[in-house]
CHARMM-style PDB file with segment names, atoms N, HN, CA, C and O in Angstrom:
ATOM      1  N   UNK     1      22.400  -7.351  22.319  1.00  0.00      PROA
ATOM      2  CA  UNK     1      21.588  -6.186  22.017  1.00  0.00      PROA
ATOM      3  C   UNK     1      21.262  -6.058  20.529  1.00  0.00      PROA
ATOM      4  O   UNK     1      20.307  -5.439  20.059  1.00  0.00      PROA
ATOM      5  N   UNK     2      22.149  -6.700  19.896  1.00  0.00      PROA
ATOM      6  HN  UNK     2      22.925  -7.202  20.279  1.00  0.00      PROA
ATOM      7  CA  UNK     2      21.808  -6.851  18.104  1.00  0.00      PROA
ATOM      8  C   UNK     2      20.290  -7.309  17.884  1.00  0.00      PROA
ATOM      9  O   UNK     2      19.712  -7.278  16.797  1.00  0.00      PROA
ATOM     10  N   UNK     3      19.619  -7.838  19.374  1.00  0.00      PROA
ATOM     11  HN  UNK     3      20.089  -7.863  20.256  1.00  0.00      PROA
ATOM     12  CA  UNK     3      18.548  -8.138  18.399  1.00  0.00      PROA
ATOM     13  C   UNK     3      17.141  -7.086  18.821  1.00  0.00      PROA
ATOM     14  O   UNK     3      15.955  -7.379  18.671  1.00  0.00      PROA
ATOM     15  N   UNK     4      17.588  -6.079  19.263  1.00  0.00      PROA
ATOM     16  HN  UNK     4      18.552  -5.841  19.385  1.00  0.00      PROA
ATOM     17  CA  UNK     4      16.431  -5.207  19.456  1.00  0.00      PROA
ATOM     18  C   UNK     4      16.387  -4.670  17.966  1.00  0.00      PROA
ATOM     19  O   UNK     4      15.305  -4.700  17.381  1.00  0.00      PROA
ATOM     20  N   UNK     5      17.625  -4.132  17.261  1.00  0.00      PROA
ATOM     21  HN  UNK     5      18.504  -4.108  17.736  1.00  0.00      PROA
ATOM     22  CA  UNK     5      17.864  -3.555  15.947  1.00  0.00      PROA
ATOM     23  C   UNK     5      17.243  -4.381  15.170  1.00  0.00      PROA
ATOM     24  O   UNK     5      16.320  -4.000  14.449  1.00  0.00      PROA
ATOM     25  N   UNK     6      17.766  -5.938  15.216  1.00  0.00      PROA
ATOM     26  HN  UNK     6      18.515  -6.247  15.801  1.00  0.00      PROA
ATOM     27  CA  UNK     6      17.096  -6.547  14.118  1.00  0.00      PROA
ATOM     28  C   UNK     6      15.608  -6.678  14.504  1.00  0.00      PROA
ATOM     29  O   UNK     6      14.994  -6.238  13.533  1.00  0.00      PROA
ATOM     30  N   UNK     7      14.856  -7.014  15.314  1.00  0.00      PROA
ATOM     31  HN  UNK     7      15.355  -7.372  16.103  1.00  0.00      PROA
ATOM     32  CA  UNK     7      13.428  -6.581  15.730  1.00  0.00      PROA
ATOM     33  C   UNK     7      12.794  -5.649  14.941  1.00  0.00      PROA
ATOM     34  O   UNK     7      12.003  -5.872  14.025  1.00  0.00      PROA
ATOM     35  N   UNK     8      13.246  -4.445  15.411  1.00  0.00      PROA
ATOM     36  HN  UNK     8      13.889  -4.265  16.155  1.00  0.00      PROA
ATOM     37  CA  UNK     8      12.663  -3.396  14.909  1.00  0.00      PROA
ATOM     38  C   UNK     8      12.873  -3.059  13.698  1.00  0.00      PROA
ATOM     39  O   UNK     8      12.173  -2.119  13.321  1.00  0.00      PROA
ATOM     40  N   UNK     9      13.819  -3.626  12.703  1.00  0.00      PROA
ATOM     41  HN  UNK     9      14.388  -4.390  13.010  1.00  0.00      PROA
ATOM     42  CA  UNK     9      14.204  -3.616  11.353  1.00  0.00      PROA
ATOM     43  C   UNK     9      13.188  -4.336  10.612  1.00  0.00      PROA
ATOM     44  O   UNK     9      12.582  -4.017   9.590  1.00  0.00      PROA
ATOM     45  N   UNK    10      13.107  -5.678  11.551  1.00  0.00      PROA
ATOM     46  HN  UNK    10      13.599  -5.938  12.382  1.00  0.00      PROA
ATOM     47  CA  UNK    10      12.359  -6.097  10.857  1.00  0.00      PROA
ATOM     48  C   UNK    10      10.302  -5.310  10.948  1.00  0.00      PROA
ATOM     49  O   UNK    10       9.504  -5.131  10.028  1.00  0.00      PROA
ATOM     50  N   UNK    11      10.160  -5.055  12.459  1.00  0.00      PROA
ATOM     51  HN  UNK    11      10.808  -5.200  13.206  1.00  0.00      PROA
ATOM     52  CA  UNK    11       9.033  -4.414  12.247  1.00  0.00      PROA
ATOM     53  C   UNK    11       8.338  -3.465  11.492  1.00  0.00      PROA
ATOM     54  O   UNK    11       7.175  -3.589  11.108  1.00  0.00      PROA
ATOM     55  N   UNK    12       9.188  -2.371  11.258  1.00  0.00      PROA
ATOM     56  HN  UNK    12      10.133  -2.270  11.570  1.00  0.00      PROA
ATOM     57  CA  UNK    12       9.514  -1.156  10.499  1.00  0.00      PROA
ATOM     58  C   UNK    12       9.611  -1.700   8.540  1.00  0.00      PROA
ATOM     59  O   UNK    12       9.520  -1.052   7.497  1.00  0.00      PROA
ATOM     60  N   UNK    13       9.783  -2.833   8.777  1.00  0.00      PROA
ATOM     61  HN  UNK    13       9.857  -3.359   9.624  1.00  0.00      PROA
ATOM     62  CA  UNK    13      10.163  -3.686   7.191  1.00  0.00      PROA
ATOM     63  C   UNK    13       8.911  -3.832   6.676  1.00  0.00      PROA
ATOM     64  O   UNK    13       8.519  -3.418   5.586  1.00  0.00      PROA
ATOM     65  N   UNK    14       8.018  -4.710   7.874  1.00  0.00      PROA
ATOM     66  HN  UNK    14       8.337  -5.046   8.760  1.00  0.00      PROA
ATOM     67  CA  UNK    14       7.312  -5.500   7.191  1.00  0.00      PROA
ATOM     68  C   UNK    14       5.705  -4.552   7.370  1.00  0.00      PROA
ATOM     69  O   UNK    14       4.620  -4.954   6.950  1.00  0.00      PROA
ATOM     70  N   UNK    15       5.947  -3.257   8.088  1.00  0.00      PROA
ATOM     71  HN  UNK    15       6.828  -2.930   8.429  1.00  0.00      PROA
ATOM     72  CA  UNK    15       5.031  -2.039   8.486  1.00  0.00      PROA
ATOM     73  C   UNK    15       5.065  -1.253   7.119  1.00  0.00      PROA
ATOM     74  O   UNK    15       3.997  -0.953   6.586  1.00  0.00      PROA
ATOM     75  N   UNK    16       5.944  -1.005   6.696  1.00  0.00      PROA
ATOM     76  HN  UNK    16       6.812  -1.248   7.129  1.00  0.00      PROA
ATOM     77  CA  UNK    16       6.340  -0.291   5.162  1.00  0.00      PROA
ATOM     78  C   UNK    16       5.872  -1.229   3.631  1.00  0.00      PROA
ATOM     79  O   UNK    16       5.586  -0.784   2.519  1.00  0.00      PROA
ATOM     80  N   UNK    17       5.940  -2.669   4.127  1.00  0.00      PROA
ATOM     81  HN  UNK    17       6.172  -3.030   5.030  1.00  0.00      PROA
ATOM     82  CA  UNK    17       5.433  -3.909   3.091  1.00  0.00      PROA
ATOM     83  C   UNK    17       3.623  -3.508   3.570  1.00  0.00      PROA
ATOM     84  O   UNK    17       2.772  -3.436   2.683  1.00  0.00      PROA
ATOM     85  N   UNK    18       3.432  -3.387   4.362  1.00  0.00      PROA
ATOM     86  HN  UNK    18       4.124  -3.446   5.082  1.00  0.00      PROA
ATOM     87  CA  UNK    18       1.606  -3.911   4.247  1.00  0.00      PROA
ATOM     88  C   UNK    18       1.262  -2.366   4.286  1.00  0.00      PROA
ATOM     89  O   UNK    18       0.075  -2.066   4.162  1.00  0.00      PROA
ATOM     90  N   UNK    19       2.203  -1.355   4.447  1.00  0.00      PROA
ATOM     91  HN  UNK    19       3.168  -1.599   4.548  1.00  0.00      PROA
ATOM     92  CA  UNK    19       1.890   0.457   4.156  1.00  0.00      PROA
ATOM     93  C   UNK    19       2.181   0.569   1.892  1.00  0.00      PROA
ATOM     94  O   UNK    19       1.730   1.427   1.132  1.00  0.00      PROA
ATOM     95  N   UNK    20       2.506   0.113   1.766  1.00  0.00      PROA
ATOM     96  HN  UNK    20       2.872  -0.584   2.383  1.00  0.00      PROA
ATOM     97  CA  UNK    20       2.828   0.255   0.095  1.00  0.00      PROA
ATOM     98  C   UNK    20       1.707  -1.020  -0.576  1.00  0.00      PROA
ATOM     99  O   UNK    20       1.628  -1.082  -1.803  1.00  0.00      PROA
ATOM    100  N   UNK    21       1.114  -1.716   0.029  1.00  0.00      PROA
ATOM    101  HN  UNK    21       1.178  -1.666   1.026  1.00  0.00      PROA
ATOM    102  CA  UNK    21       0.375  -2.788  -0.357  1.00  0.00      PROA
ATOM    103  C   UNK    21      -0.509  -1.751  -0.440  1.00  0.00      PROA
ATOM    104  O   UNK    21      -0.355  -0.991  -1.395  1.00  0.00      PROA
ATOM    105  N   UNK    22      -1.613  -1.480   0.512  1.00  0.00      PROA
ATOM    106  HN  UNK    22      -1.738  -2.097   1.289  1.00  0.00      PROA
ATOM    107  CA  UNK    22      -2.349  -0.620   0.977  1.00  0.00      PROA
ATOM    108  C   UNK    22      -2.619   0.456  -0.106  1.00  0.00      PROA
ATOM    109  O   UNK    22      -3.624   0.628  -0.796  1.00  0.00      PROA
ATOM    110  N   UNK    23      -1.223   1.262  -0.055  1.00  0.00      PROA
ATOM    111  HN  UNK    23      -0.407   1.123   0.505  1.00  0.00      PROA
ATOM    112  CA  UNK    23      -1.387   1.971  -0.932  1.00  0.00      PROA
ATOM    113  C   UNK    23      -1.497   1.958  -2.860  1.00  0.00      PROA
ATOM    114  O   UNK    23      -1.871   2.764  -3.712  1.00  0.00      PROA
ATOM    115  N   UNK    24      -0.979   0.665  -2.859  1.00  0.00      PROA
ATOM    116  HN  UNK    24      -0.675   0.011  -2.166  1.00  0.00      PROA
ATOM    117  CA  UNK    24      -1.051   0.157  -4.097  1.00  0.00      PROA
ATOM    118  C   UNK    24      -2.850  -0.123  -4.520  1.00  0.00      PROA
ATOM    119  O   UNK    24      -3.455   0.281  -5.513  1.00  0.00      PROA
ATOM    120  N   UNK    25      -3.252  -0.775  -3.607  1.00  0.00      PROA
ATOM    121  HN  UNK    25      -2.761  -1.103  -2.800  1.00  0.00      PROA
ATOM    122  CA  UNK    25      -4.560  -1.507  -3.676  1.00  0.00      PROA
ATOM    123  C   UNK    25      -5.434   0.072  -3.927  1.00  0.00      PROA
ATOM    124  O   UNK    25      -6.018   0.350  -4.974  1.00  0.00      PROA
ATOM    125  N   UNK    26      -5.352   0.970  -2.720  1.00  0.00      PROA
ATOM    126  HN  UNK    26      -4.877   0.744  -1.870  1.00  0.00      PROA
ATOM    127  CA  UNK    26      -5.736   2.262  -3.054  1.00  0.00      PROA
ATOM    128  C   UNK    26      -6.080   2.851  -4.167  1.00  0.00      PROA
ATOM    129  O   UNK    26      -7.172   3.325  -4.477  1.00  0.00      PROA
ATOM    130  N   UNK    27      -4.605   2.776  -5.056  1.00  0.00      PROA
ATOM    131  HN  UNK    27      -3.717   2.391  -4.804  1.00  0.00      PROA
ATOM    132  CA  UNK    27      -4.472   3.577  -6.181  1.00  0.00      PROA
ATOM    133  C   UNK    27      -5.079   2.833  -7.539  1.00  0.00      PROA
ATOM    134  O   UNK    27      -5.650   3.415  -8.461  1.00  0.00      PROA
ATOM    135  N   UNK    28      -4.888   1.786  -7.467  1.00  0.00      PROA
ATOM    136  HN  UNK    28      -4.424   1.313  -6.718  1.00  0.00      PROA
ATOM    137  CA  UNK    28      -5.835   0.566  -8.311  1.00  0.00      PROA
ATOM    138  C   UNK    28      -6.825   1.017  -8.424  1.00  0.00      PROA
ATOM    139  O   UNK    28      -7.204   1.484  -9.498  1.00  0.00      PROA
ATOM    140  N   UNK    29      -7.787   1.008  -6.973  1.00  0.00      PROA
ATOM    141  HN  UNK    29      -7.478   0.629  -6.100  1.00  0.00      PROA
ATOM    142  CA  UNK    29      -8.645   0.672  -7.014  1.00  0.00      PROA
ATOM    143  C   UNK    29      -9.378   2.936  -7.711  1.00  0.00      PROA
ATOM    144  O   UNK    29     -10.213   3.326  -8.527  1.00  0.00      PROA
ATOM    145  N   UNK    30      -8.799   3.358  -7.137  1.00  0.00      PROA
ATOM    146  HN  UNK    30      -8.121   3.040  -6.474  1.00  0.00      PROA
ATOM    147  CA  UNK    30      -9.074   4.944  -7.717  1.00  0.00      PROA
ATOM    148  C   UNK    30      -9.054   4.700  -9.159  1.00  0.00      PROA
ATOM    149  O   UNK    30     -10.007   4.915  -9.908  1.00  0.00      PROA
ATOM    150  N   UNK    31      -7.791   4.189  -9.543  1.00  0.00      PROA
ATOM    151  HN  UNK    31      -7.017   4.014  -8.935  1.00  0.00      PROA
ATOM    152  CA  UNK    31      -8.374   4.024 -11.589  1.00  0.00      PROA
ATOM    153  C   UNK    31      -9.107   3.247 -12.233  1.00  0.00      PROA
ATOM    154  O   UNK    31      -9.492   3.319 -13.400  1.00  0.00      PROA
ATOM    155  N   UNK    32      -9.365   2.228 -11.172  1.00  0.00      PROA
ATOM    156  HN  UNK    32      -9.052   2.169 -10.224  1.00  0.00      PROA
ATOM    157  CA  UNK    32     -10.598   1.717 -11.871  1.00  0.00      PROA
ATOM    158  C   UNK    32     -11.844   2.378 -11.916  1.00  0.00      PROA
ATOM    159  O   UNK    32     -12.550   2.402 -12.924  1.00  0.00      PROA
ATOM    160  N   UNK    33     -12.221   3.092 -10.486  1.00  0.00      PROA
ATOM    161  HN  UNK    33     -11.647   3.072  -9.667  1.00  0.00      PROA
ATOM    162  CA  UNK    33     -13.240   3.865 -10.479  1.00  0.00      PROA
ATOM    163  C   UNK    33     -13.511   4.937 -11.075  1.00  0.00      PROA
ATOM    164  O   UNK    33     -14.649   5.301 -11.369  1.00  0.00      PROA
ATOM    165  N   UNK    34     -12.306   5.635 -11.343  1.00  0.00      PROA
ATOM    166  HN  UNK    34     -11.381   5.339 -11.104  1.00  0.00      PROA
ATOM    167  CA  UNK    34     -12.210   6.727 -12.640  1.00  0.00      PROA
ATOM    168  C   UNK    34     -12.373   6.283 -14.355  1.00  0.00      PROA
ATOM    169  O   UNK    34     -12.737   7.012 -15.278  1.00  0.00      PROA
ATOM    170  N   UNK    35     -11.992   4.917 -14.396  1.00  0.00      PROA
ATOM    171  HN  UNK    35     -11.697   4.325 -13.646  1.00  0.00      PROA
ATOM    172  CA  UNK    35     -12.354   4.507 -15.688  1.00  0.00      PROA
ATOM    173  C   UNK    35     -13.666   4.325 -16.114  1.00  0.00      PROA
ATOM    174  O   UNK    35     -13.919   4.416 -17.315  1.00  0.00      PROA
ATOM    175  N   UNK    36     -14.822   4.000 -15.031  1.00  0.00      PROA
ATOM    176  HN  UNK    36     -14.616   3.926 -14.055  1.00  0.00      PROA
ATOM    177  CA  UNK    36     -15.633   3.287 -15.061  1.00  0.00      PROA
ATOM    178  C   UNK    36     -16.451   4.680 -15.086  1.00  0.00      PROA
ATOM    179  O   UNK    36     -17.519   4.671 -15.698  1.00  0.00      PROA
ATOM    180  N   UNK    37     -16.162   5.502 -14.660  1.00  0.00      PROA
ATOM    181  HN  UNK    37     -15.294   5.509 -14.163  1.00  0.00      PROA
ATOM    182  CA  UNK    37     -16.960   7.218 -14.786  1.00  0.00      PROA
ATOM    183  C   UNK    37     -16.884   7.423 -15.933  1.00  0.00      PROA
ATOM    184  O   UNK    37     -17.864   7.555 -16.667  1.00  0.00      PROA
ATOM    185  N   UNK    38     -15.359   7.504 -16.393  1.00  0.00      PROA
ATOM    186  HN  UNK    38     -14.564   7.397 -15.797  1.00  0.00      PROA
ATOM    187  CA  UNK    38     -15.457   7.843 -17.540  1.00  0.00      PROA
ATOM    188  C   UNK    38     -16.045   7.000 -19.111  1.00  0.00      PROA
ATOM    189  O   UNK    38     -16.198   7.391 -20.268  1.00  0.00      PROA
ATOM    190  N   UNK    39     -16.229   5.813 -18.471  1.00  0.00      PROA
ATOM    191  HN  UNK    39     -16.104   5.495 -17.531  1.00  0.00      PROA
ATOM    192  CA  UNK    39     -17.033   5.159 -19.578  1.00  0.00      PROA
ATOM    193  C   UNK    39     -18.518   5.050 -19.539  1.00  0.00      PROA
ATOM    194  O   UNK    39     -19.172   4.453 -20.394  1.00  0.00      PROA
ATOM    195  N   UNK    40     -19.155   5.828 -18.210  1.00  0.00      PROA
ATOM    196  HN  UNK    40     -18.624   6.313 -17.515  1.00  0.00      PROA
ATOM    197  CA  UNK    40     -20.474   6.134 -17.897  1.00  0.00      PROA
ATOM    198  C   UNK    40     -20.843   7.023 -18.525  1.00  0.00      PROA
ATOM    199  O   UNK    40     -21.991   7.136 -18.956  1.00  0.00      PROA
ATOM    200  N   UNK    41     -19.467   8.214 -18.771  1.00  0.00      PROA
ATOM    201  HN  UNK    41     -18.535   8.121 -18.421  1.00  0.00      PROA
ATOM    202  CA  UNK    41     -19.959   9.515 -19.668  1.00  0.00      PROA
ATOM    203  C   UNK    41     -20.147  10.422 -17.977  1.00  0.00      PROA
ATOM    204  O   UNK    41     -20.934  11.367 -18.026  1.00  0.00      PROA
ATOM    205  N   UNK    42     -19.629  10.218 -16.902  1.00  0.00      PROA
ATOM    206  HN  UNK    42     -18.989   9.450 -16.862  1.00  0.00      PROA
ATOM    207  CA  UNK    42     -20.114  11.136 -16.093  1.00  0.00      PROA
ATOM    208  C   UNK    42     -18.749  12.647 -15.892  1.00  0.00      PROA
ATOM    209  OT1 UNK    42     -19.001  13.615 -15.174  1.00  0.00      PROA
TER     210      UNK     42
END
């Protein structure tokens, strides 16, 4: 039965790795677009 835990450890692992990617890429990509306003002068 150890390996339903490790299963889902690992699912839950690698769901949280491509959920913080995501959100990384997100937040990047928001300051670049805020930089680029602000060097438009808008």
């Amino acid at each position: 039965m150890w390996y339903f835990a490790w299963i889902l450890g690992v699912g839950l692992a690698s769901t949280a790795a491509i959920l913080n990617g995501m959100w990384f890429e997100a937040r990047e990509r928001n300051a670049a677009d805020a930089a680029d306003a602000a060097a438009a002068g808008d």
